[in-house]
C-alpha positions in Angstrom: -105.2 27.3 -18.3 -105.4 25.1 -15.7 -101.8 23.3 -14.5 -101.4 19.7 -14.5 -99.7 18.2 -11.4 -97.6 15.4 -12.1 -99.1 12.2 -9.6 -96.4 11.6 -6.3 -96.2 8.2 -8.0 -94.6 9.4 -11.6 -92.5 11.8 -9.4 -91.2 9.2 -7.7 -90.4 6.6 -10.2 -89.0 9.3 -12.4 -86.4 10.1 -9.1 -86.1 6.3 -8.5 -85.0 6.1 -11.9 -82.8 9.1 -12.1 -80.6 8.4 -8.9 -80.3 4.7 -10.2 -78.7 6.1 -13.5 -76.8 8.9 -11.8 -75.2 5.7 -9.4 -74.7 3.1 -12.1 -73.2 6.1 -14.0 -71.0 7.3 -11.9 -66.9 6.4 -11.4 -66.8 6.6 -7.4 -66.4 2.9 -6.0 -69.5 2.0 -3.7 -68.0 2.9 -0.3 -68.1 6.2 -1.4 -71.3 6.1 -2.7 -72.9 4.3 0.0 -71.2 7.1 3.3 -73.0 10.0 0.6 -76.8 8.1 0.4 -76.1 7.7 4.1 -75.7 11.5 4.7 -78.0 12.3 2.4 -80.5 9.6 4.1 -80.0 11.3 7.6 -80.9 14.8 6.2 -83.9 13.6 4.3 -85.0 12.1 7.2 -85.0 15.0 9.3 -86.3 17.3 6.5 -89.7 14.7 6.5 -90.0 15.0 10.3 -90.0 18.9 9.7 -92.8 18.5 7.2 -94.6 15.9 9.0 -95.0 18.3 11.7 -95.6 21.0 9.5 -98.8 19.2 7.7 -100.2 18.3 11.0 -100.1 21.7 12.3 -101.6 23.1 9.4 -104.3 20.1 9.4 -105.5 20.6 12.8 -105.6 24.8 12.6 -107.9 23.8 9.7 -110.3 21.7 11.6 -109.9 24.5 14.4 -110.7 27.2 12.2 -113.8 25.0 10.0 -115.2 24.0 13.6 -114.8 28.1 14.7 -116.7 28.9 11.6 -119.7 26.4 12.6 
């Protein structure tokens, strides 16, 4: 059976809408809330520098190892 991936687009929305709720939901006043995105912002953003890198690396061995082959 073959899987179905979920497009990035659906994925996102789905977490747009999810953190929204979990915000608008939640009882901590928005100076708390806004120091934790901010945290959380800072590790994101060094956890997509990591997997930049990471793609591109693996990219570039690829076009390495297709123009060995040829």
């Amino acid at each position: 059976m073959k899987e179905i991936i979920k497009p990035v687009t659906l994925v996102r929305q789905e977490f747009i809408d999810n953190l929204s709720e979990l915000i608008n939901n939640s009882p901590l006043p928005a100076f708390c809330i806004e120091s934790i995105l901010e945290k959380a912002l800072d590790e994101v953003h060094k956890i997509s520098i990591i997997q930049y890198e990471k793609e591109k690396k693996e990219y570039e061995e690829s076009i390495q190892k297709e123009e060995n082959i040829n």
